[in-house]
Structures are given as C-alpha cells and as structure tokens.
Kinemage of the C-alpha trace (Angstrom):
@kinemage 1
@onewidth
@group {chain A} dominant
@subgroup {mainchain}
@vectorlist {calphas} color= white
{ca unk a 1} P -2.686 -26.659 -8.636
{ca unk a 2} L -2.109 -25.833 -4.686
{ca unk a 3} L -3.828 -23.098 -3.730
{ca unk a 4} L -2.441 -21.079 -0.843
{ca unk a 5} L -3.239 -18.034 1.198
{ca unk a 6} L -0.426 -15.331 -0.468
{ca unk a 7} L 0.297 -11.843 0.327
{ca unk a 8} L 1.914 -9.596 -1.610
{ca unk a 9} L 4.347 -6.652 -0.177
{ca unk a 10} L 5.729 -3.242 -0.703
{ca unk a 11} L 8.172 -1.293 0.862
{ca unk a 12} L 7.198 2.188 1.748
{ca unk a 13} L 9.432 4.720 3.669
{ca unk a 14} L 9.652 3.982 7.764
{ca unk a 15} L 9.047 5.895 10.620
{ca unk a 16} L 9.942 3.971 13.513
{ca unk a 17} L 12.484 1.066 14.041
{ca unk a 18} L 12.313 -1.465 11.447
{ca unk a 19} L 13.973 -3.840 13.881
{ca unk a 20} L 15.404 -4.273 17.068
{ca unk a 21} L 19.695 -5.751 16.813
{ca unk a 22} L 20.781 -7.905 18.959
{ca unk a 23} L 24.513 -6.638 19.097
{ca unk a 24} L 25.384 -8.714 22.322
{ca unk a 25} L 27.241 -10.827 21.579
{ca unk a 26} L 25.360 -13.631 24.221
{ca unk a 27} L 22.072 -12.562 22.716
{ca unk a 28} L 23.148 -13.640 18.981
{ca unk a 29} L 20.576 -16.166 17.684
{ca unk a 30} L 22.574 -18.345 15.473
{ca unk a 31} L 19.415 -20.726 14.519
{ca unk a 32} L 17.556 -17.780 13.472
{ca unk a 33} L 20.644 -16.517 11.222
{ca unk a 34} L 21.537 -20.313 10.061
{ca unk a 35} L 17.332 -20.587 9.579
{ca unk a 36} L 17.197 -17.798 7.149
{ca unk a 37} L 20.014 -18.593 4.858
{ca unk a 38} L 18.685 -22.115 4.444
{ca unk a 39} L 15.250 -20.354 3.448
{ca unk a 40} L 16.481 -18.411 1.424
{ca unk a 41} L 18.583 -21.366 -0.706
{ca unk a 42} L 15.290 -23.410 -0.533
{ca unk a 43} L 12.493 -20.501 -1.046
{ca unk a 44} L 13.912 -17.478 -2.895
{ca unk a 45} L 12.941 -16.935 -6.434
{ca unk a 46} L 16.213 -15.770 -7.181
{ca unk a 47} L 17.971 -18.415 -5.306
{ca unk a 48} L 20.622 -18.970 -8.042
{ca unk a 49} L 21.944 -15.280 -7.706
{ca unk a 50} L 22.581 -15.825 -3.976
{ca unk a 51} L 26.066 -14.682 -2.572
{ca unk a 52} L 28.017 -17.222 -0.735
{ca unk a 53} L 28.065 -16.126 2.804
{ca unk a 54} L 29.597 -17.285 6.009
{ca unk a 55} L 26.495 -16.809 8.518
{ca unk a 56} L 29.149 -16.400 11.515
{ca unk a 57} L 29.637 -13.061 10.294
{ca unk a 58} L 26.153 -11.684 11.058
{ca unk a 59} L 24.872 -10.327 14.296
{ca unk a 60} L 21.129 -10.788 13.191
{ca unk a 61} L 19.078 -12.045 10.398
{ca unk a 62} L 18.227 -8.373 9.522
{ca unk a 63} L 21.643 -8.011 8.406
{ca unk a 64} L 21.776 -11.050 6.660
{ca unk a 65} L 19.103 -10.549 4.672
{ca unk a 66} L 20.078 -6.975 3.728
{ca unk a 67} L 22.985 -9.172 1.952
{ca unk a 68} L 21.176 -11.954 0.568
{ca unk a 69} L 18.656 -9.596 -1.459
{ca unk a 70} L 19.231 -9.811 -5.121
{ca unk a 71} L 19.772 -6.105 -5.778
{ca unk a 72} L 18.642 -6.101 -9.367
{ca unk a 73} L 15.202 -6.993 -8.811
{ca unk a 74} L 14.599 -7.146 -5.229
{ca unk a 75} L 13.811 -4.009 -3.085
{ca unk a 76} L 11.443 -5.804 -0.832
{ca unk a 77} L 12.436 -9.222 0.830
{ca unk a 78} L 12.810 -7.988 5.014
{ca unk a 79} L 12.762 -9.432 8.245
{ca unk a 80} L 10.677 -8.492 10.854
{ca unk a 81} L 10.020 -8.735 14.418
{ca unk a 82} L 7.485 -11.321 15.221
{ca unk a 83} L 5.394 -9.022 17.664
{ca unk a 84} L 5.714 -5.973 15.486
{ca unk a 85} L 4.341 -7.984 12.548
{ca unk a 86} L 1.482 -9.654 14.400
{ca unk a 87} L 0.088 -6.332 15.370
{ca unk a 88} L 0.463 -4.790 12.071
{ca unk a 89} L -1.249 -7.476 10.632
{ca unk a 90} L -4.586 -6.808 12.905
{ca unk a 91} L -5.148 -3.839 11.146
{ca unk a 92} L -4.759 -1.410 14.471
{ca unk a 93} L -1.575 0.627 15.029
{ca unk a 94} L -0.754 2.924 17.434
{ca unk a 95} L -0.185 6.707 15.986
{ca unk a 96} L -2.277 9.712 14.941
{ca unk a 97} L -3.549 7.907 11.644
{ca unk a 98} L -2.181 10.873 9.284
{ca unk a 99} L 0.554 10.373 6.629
{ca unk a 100} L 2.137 14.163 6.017
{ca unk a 101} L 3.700 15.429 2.478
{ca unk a 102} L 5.261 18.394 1.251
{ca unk a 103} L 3.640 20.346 -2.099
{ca unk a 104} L 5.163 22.377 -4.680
{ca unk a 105} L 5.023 25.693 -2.344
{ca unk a 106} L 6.860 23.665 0.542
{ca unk a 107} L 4.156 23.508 2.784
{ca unk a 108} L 3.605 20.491 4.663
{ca unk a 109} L 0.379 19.142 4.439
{ca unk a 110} L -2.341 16.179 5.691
{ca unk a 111} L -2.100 13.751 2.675
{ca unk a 112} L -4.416 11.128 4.517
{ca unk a 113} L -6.257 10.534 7.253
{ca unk a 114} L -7.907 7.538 8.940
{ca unk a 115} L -11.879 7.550 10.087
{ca unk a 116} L -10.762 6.539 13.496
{ca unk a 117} L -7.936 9.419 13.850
{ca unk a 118} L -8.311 11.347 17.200
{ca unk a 119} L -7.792 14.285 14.979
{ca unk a 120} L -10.726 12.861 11.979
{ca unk a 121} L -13.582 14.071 13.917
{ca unk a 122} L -16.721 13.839 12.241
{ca unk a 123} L -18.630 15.251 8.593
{ca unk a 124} L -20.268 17.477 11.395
{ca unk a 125} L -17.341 18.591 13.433
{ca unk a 126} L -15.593 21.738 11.596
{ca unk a 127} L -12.369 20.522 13.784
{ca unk a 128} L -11.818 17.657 11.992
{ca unk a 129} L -8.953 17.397 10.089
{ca unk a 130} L -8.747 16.662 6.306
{ca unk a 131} L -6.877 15.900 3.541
{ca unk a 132} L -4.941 19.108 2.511
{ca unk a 133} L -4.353 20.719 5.648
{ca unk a 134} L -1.467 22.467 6.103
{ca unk a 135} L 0.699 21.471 9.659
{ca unk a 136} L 2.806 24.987 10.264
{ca unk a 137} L 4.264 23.092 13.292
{ca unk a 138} L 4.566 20.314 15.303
{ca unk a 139} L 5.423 20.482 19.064
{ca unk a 140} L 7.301 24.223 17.932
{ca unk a 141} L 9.048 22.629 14.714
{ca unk a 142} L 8.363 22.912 10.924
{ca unk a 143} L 8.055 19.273 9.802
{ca unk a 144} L 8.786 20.079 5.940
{ca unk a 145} L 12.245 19.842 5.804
{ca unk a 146} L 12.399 17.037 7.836
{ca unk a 147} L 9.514 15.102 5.054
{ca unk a 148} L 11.911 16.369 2.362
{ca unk a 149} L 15.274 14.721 3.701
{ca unk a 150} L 13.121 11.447 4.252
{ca unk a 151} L 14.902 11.703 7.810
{ca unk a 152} L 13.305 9.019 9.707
{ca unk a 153} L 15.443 9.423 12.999
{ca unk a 154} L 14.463 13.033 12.587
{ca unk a 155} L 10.833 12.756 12.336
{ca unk a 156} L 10.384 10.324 15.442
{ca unk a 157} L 12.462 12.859 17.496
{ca unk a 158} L 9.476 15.047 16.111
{ca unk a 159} L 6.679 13.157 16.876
{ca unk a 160} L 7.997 10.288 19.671
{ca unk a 161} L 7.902 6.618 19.824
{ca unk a 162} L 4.684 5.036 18.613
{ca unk a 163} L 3.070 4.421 22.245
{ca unk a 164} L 0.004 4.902 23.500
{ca unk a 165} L -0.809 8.677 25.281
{ca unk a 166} L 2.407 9.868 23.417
{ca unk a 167} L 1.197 13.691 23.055
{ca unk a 168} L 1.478 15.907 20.569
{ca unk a 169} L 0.721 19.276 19.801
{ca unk a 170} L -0.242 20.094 15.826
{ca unk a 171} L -0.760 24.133 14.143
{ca unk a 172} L -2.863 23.510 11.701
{ca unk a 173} L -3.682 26.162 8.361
{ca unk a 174} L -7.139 25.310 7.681
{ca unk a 175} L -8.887 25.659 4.473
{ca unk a 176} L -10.618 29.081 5.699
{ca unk a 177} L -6.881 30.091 6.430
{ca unk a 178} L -7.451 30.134 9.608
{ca unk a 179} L -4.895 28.467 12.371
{ca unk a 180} L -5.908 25.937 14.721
{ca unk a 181} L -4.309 23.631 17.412
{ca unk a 182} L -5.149 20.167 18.271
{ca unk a 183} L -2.933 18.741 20.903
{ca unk a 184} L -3.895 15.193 21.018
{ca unk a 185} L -2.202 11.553 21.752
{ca unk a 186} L -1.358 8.628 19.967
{ca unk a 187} L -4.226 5.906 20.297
{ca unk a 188} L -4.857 2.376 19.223
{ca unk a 189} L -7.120 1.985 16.384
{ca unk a 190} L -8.857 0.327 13.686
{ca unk a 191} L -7.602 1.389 10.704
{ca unk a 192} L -9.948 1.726 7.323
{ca unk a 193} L -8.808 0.758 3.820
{ca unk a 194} L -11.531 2.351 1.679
{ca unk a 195} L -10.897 5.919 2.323
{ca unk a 196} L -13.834 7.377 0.227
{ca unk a 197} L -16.709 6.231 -2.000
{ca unk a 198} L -18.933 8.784 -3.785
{ca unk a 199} L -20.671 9.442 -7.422
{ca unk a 200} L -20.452 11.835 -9.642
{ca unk a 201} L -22.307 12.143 -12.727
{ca unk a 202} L -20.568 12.593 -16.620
{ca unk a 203} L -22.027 13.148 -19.816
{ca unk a 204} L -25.405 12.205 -18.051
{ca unk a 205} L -23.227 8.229 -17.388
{ca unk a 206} L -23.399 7.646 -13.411
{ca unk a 207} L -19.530 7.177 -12.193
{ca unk a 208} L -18.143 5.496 -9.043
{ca unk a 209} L -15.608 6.838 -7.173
{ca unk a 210} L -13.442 4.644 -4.894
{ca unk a 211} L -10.111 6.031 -2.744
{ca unk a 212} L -8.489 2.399 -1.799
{ca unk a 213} L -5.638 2.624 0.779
{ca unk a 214} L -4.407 -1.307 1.517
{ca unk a 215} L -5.442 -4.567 1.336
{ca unk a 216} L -6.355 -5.849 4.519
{ca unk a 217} L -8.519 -8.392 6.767
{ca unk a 218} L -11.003 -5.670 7.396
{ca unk a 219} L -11.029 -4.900 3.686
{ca unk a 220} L -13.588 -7.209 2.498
{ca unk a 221} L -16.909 -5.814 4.415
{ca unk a 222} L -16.049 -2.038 3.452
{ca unk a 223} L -15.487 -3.160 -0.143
{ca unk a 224} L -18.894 -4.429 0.088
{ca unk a 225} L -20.157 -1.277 1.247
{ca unk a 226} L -18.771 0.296 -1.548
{ca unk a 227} L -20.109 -1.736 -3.929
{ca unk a 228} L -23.590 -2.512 -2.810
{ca unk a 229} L -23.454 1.361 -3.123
{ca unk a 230} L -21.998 1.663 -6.367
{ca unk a 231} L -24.685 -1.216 -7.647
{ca unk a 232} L -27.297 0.498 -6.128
{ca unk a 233} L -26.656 3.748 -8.055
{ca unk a 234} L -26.190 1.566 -11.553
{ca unk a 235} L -22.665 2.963 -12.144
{ca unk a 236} L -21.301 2.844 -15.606
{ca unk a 237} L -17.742 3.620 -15.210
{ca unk a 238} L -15.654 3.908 -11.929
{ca unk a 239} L -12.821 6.055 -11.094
{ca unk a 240} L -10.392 4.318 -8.574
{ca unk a 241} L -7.646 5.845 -6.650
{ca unk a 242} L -4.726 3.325 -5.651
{ca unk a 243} L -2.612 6.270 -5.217
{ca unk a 244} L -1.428 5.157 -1.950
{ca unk a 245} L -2.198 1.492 -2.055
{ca unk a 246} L 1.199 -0.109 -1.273
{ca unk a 247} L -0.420 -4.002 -1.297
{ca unk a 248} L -1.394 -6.228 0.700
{ca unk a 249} L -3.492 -9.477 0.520
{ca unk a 250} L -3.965 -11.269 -2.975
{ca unk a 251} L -7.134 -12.497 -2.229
{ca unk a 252} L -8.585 -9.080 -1.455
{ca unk a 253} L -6.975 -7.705 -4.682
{ca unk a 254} L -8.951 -10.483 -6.801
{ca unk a 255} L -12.254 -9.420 -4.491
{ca unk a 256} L -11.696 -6.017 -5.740
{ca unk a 257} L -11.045 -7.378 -9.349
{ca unk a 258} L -13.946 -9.338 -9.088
{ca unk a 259} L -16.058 -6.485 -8.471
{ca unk a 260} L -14.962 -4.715 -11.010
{ca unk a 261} L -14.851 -7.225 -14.197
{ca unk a 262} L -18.215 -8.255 -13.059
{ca unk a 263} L -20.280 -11.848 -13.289
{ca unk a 264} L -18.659 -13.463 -16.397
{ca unk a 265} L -15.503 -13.300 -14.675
{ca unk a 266} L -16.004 -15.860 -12.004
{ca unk a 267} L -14.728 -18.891 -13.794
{ca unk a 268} L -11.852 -16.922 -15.673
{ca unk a 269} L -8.033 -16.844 -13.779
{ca unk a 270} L -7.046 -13.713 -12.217
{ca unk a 271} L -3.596 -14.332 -11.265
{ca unk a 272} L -1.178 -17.217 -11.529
{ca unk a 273} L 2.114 -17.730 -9.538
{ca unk a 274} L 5.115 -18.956 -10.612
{ca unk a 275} L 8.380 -20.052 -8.161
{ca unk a 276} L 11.435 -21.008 -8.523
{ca unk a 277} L 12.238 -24.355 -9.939
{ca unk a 278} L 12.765 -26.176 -6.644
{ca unk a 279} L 9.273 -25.440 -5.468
{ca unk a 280} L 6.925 -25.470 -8.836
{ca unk a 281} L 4.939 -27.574 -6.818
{ca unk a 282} L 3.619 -24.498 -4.957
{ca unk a 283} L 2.490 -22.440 -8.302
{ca unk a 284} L -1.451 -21.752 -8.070
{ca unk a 285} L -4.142 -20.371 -10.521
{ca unk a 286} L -6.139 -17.445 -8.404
{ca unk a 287} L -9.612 -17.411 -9.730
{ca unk a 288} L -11.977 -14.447 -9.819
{ca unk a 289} L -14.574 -14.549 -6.768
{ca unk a 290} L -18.072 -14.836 -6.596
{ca unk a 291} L -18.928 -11.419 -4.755
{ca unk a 292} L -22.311 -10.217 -3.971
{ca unk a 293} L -22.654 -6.701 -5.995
{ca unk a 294} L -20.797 -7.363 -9.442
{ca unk a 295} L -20.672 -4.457 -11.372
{ca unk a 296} L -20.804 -4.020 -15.194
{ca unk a 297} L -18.422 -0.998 -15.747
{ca unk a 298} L -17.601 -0.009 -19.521
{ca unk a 299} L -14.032 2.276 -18.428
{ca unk a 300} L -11.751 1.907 -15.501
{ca unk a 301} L -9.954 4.600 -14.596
{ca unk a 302} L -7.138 4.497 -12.160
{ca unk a 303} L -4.778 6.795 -10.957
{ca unk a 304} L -1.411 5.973 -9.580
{ca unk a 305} L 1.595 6.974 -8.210
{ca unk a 306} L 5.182 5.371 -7.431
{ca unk a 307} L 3.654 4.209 -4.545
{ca unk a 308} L 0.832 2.028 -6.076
{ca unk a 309} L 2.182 -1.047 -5.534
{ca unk a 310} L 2.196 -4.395 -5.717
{ca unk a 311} L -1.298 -5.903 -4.876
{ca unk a 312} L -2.884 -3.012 -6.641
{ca unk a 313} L -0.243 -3.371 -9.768
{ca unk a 314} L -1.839 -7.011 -9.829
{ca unk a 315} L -5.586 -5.309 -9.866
{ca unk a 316} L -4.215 -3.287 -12.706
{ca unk a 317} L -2.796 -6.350 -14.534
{ca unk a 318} L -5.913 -8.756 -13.677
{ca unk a 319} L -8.461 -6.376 -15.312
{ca unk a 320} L -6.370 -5.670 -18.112
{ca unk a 321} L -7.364 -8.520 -20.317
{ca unk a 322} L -11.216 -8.287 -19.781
{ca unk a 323} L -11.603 -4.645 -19.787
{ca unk a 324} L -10.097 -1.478 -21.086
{ca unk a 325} L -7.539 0.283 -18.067
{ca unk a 326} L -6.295 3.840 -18.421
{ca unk a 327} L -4.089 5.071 -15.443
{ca unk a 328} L -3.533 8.529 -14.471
{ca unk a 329} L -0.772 10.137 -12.042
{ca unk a 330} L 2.308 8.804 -12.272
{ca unk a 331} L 4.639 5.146 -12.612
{ca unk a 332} L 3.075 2.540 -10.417
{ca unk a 333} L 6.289 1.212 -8.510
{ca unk a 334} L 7.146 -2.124 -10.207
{ca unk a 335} L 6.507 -5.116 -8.124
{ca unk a 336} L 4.814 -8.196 -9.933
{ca unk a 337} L 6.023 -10.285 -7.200
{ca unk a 338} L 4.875 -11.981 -3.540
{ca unk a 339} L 6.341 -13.198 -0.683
{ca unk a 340} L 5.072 -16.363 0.870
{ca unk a 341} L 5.347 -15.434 4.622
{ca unk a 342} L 7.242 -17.433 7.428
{ca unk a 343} L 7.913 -17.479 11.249
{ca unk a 344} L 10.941 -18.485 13.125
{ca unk a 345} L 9.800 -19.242 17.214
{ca unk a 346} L 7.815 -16.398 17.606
{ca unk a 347} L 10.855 -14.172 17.393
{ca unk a 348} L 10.950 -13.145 13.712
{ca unk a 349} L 8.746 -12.870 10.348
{ca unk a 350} L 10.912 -13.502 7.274
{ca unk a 351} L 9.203 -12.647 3.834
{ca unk a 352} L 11.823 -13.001 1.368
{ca unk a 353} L 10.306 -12.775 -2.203
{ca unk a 354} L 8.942 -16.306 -3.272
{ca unk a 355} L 6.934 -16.290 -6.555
{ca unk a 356} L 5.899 -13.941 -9.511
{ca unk a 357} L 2.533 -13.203 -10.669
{ca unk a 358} L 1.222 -13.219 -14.143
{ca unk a 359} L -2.592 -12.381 -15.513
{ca unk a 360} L -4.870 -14.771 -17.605
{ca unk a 361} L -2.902 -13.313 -20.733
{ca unk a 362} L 0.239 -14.664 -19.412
{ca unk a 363} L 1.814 -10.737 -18.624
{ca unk a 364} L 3.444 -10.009 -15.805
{ca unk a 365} L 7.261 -8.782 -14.830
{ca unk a 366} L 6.364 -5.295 -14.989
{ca unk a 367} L 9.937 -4.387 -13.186
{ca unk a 368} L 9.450 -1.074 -14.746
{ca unk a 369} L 5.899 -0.256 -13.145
{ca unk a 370} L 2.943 1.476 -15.233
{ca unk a 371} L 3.643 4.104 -16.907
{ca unk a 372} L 0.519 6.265 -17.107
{ca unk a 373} L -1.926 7.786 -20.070
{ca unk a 374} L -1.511 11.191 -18.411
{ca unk a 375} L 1.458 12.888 -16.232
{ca unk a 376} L 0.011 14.312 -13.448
{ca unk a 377} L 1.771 15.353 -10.234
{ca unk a 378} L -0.399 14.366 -6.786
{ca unk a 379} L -2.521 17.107 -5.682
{ca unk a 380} L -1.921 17.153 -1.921
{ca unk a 381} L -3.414 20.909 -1.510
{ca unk a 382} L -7.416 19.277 -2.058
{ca unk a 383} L -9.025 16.736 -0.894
{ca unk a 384} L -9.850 13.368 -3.006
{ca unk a 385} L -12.991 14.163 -4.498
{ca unk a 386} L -12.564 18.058 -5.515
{ca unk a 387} L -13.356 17.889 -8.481
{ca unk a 388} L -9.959 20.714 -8.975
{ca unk a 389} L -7.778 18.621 -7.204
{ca unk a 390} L -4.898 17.703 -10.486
{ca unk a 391} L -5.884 13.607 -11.061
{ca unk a 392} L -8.901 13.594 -10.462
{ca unk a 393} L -9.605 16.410 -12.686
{ca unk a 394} L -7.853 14.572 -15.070
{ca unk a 395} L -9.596 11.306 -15.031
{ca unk a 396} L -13.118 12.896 -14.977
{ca unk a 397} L -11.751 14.926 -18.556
{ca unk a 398} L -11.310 11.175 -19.841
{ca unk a 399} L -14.285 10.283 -19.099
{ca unk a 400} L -15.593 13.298 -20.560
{ca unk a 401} L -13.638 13.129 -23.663
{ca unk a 402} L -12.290 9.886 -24.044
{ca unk a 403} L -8.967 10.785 -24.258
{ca unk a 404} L -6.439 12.719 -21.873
{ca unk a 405} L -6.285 16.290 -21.905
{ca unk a 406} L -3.581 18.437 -24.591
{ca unk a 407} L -4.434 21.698 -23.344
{ca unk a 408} L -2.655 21.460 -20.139
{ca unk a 409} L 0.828 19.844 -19.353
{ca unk a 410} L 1.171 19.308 -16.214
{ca unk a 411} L 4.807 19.065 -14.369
{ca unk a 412} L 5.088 15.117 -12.878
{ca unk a 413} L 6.814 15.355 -9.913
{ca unk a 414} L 7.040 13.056 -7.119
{ca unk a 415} L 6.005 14.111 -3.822
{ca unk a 416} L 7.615 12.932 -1.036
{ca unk a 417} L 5.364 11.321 2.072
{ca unk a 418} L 5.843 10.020 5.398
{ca unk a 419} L 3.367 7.784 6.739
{ca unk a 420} L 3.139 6.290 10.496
{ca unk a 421} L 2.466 2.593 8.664
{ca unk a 422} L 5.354 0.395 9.336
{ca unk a 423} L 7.396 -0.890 6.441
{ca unk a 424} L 5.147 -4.014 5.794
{ca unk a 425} L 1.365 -4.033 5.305
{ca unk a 426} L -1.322 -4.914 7.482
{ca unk a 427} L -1.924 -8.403 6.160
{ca unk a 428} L -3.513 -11.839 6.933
{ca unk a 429} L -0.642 -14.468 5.553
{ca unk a 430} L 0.121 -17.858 5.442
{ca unk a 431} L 1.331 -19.336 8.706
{ca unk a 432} L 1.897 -22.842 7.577
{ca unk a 433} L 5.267 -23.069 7.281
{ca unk a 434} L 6.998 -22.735 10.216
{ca unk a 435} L 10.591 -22.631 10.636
{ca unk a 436} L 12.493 -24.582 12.749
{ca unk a 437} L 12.226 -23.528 16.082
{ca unk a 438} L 15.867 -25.970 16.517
C-alpha cells in the first residue's frame, strides 16, 4: 500500500479571523472556487452526499465549502489562508501562549500555558504564571462572560489582533490570593507540545505522568525527552493527559503509540486508512515505529475531554488492541477521520476530510467519541499534577484500586475554553498535490 505523510484535524473554537473574504466583486477568484468543488467531487470521502451547486454563486471558497460539508458527519473540512496556515504549521504563533476558561464559581482562569509565554517565567520566578490562575481583568474588563458566550469578536476587541508588541495589561489572583499585574505584549514563539512530564509513585509501582498538548514537528525530540525519562525511572504504568490535544500529525500519534505499546509492537499496524472508492488507491497501513526508549507499561490511563480529538482519539484506538485503556474526564470529541492537505497558488489551504482511520482490530468510526470509565468535570482551579486537582485524582485512585472510585460522584460538566491557537493545528502535511494554479 502507498504510504503518505497524513495529518489529522480538529476544530477547536477561534479567536481571530478564520479567513479573510474577498467580497469585491473584481477580487473574486473563480479558479480557486471552480478548484475546490472539483476537489471535493474527486477527494471527499463523502463525495456521494455532495449538494449540487452552481459555483457562480459564491464569493470565496470559504463559503463554498461551508456548503459542501456533509453536515451529518463532518464538522471539520475548512479552508484556509495559505500564509496563515504556513505559519501555524511552524509551530510559532504570535499571542501570549495562555488558553483562559471559566470554573464552576465563574472565575476565569489560566487553563494552559506555554514554556516560552512572556508571562511563563521560570520554576524560580514566583511571577510566573500557572495553570489555575485566576485573570480578574484584562485591560479594565472581566473576560468571563465573554469565555462563556464563546464571543470571538468580543474577545479580540479584548485582547487585539494577534501582532507582534500588541500590549496587554492582565490582574491576576494568585494562588497566595494575592493580586498581581503583568502588562506584557504579544511575541513570536516556539510553542511546546509536551506540557509536563513527572513521576509519582503507587502502591510502591513507579508511574509516568505525561500532559500532551498537539501533535507537531517539534513534537518528536520532547517526546523523547519524556521517554528517555520515563525509561530511565523503569515506569510501570503511565498516566497521560490528552485533555487538550485537538490532533495533529499521524505519524507523531503512532511515535507516541509506539512508545507506549513498547518493542513487540514494531512490526504490528497501528492505523489503516480507508477513502472513498474513487481513490482506494491512496489507502495505507501505518506501522508502529522503531523509537529509542520503548516502554513496557502494564495500565494506560488517559484522561479526556470533548476536546481530545482526533490524532489523540487514534492513540486511544491504536493501543486499544495490545493493551488495556481506561479513560477518565469526559467524551473524547468523535473524529476517526483525516484530511489529506492541499494548496491552491499559494493563496489557500483546503483540507476537506479525505479518509477514515481504523486500528489493527479493524475499529474505527467512533462518531460518538469515548465515552469514559469515570465522569469527571476538568479541574481548571489546580494545576496538572496536584495530586487534588478532580482527574487526576481520579486516575491515580485507579491505579490504586483498579477500578474507578463509588464514593464520590462527581458533576461532568463541560467547561468552556478559549485558546489563542487558530482553528487548525500546527502540522507538517502533505504538499504533493497541488492544485491547479489555472
């Protein structure tokens, strides 16, 4: 079978402008319109529930697309702009590096925070900010309700257009209870996708801990970090957070795998793809990967949320038939799809889906996401590896007990996020196919 360089995607909720519309009339690009709906007919694996459309009525191949998109499974084929895209896919952005929610009490509060944040700091520096904070204002204004309507337009009045020395003044409630200000700008960055990697230590059994954000080009080396760690330490079991983790790369998510299912797995199939019938020619076998610190676990514990997505629904499906997998949190989104990715003359990125995955077992089409062993609402008031913060808590009393709590019943609720990343991950993809630039 081909074998291909394939991301897979995940909508999460936007910040800035999606797009840019070309509404005059004299700036219409009817190639890149006519382009896309002959994609589409040739690429999309739901080609045969199309609509018939008459591509004189569209303005841009945003709208056009927003059509096309077979409703009943598809939340996630977009169009992007080409620039945008490219720079996304780098793994720097432009931004503060945070990603603010609201908890139960209506605070808003830090949810995440990149190493390379202006406002991160360091371990040393007791004005970094952390996961948990609360923000009582920024630049005068309460940003809770504005989080809770999922306003976008709203919150980039708040915070201004992603730019770089775009200032902004934060109140933060630290844990101490004590207010502080940062007023700091928007940067460029590198952006890290392992978030945290620590041990902890149940019923005398040494336990990894892993906090997994995306799956990008950087992704690789810190995943060997983490592991060479991990290995070094003998680990036993390992507790990994996809919480966040909206996709991103296949490959990286069958590193990852590969990792955790250990040696034997090498030779063994991952993931396969499967398209529609007019391109079955495309439909690969993923293998395992040789990595360099394989790890032996006997549990895998992962907790999710709506947002774990994609990529890491495939990690979650790829381990499944080697090794137990017991999810905590909440219903992983749903997406056992990918997109293969295409250009049209440097102008736009169209990633309409293309193929659906399935593990070695032949499961896939999880529409419906994971549900998990264990409700458990997000703890946004602590930080990742407190050991009181709700899921974690909850996966070490697995590990503990081997079985979810009774005593407790925890309320699942959903809390809502916004996060500066754009509406597609940061992802290396496959450039090959090229649309025509005629």
């Amino acid at each position: 079978m081909k074998k291909n360089i394939l991301i897979v995607i995940i909508f999460s909720f936007i910040l800035v402008s999606c797009h840019k519309k070309d509404d005059d009339p004299e700036t219409i690009d009817t190639g890149a319109i006519v382009g896309l709906n002959e994609l589409m007919h040739e690429w999309y694996y739901w080609y045969k529930k199309l609509p018939e459309v008459k591509t004189s009525d569209f303005k841009d191949p945003y709208a056009l697309m927003d059509t096309l998109r077979y409703k009943t499974f598809d939340r996630w084929s977009f169009v992007a702009d080409y620039d945008e895209f490219i720079a996304s896919m780098q793994g720097t952005f432009v931004g503060h590096g945070i990603r603010i929610g609201v908890d139960s009490q209506g605070k808003a509060r830090i949810v995440t925070i990149y190493n390379n944040s202006p406002m991160y700091g360091t371990i040393d520096n007791p004005r970094g900010v952390r996961r948990g904070w609360i923000i009582k204002s920024i630049n005068g204004q309460d940003p809770a309700p504005i989080i809770l309507s999922q306003n976008a337009t709203a919150y980039n009045n708040m915070m201004g257009p992603s730019v770089e020395g775009r200032i902004n003044t934060f109140i933060f409630q630290t844990p101490r209870g004590n207010d502080t200000t940062f007023t700091t700008a928007k940067t460029s960055f590198q952006v890290n996708s392992v978030m945290l990697f620590d041990t902890l230590t149940i019923n005398s059994v040494k336990t990894g801990h892993l906090v997994f954000d995306e799956f990008i080009e950087p992704s690789p080396e810190e995943l060997k970090t983490a592991f060479k760690f991990f290995k070094e330490q003998n680990i036993k079991d390992l507790i990994l957070d996809l919480r966040y983790n909206s996709g991103g790369i296949l490959d990286v998510a069958a590193e990852l795998a590969s990792y955790i299912v250990g040696t034997p797995s090498f030779s063994s199939t991952f993931a396969s793809s499967t398209y529609n019938d007019k391109k079955s020619s495309e439909e690969s076998d993923f293998s395992f990967k040789t990595v360099s610190y394989p790890l032996n676990l006997t549990k895998l514990i992962v907790i999710t949320t709506s947002e774990t997505a994609s990529a890491s629904e495939e990690v979650i499906n790829g381990v499944k038939p080697f090794m137990p997998v017991i999810t905590i949190g909440t219903t992983t989104n749903g997406k056992p799809t990918g997109m293969d990715v295409f250009q049209y003359n440097n102008k736009y990125i169209y990633a309409p889906i293309t193929f659906e995955l399935v593990n070695s077992a032949g499961i896939g089409g999880f529409y419906d996401g994971f549900a998990p062993a264990k409700y458990v609402t997000d703890d946004i008031t602590r930080d990742f590896n407190d050991k009181s913060e709700a899921c974690f808590k909850e996966a070490i009393y697995y590990l503990q007990h081997g079985t979810v709590s009774s005593k407790k019943s925890y309320e699942s609720v959903t809390v809502k996020t916004i996060s500066e990343k754009p509406i597609w991950m940061n992802n290396l993809y496959n450039f090959d196919r090229l649309m025509d630039k005629k």
